[in-house]
C-alpha positions as YAML, in Angstrom:
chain: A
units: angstrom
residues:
- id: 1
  name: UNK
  ca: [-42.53, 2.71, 28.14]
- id: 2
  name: UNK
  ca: [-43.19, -0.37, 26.14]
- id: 3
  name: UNK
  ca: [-41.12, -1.26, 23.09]
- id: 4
  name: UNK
  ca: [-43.19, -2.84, 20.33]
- id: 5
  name: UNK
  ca: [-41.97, -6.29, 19.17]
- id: 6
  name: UNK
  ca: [-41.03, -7.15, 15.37]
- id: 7
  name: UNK
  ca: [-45.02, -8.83, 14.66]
- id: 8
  name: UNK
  ca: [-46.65, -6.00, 16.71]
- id: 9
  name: UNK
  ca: [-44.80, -3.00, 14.27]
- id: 10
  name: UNK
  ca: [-45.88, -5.40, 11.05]
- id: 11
  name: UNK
  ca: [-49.44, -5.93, 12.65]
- id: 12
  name: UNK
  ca: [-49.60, -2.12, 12.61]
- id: 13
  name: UNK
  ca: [-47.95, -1.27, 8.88]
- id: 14
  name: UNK
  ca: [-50.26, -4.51, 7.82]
- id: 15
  name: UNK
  ca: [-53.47, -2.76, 9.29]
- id: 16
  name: UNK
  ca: [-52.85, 0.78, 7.51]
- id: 17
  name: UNK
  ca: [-52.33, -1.34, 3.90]
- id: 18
  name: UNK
  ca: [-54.99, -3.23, 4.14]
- id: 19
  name: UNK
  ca: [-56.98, -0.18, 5.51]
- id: 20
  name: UNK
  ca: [-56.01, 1.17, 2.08]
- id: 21
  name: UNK
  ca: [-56.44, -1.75, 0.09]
- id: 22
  name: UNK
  ca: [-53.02, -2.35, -1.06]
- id: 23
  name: UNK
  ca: [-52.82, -5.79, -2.86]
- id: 24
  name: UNK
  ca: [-51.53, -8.67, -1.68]
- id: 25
  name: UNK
  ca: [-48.49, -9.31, -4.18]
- id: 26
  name: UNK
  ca: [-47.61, -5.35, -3.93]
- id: 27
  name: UNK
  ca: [-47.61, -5.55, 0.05]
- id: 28
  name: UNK
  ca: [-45.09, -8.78, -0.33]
- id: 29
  name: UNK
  ca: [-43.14, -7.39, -3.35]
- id: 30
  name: UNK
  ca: [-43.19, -3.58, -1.73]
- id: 31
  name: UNK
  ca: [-42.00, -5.64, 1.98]
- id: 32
  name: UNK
  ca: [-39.37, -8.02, -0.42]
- id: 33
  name: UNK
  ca: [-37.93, -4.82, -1.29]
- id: 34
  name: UNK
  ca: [-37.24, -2.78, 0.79]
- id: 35
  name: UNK
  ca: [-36.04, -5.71, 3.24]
- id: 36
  name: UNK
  ca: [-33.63, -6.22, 0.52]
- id: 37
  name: UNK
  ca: [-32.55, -2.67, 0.20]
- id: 38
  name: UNK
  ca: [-31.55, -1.96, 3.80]
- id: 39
  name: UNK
  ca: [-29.54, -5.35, 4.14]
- id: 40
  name: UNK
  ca: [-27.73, -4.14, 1.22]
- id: 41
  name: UNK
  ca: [-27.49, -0.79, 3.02]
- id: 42
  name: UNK
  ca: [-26.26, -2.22, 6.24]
- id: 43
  name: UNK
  ca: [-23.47, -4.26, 4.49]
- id: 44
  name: UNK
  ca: [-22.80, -1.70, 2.01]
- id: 45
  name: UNK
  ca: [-23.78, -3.78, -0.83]
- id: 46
  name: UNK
  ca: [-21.55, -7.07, -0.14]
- id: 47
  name: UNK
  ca: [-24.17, -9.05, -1.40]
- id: 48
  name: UNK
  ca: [-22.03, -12.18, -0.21]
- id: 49
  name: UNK
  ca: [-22.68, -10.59, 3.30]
- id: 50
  name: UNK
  ca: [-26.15, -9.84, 3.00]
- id: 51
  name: UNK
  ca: [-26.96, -13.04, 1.66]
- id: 52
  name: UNK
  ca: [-25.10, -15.18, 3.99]
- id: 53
  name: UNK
  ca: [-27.34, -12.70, 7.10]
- id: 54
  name: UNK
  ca: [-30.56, -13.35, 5.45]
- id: 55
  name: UNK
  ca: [-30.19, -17.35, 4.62]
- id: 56
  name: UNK
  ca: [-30.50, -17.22, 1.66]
- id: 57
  name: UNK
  ca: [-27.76, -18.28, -1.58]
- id: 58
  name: UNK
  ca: [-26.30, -15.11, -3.10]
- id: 59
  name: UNK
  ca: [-27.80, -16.28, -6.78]
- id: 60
  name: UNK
  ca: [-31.49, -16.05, -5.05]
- id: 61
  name: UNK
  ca: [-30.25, -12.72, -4.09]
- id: 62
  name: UNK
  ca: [-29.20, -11.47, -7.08]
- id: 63
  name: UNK
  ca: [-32.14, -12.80, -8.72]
- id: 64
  name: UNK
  ca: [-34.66, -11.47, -6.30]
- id: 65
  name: UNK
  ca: [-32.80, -7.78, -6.32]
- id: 66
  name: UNK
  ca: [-32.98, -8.12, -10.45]
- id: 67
  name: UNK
  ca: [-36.21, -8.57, -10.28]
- id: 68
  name: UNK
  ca: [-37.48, -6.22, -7.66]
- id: 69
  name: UNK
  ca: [-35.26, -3.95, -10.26]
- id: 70
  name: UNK
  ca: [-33.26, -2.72, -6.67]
- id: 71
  name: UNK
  ca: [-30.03, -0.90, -8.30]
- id: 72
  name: UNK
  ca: [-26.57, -1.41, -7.39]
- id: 73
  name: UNK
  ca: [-25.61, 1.49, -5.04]
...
């Protein structure tokens, strides 16, 4: 059994949206999203954590999750 790498599962998900037409700034703002949401899940909402994991500064974050409207669990 073959596992399927990181690009070939996105490939696949990427296929089925466009196959359905989904726009381009809802694929990247639906992908932006959730993304978000389960690093915030996997560090239980430290957003110091999940910002320092992801690269990015934790103002970006906090701006990003504001506007993707992603609530504070």
């Amino acid at each position: 059994m073959t596992t399927m790498t990181i690009h070939q599962k996105l490939e696949a998900v990427i296929k089925e949206m466009i196959e359905k037409e989904v726009r381009y700034k809802e694929a990247l703002r639906e992908f932006e999203k959730i993304y978000l949401e389960m690093a915030l899940k996997k560090y239980k909402g430290n957003k110091t954590l999940v910002a320092k994991a992801l690269g990015i500064h934790r103002n970006t974050l906090n701006s990003r999750a504001k506007s993707l409207k992603i609530l504070k669990k």
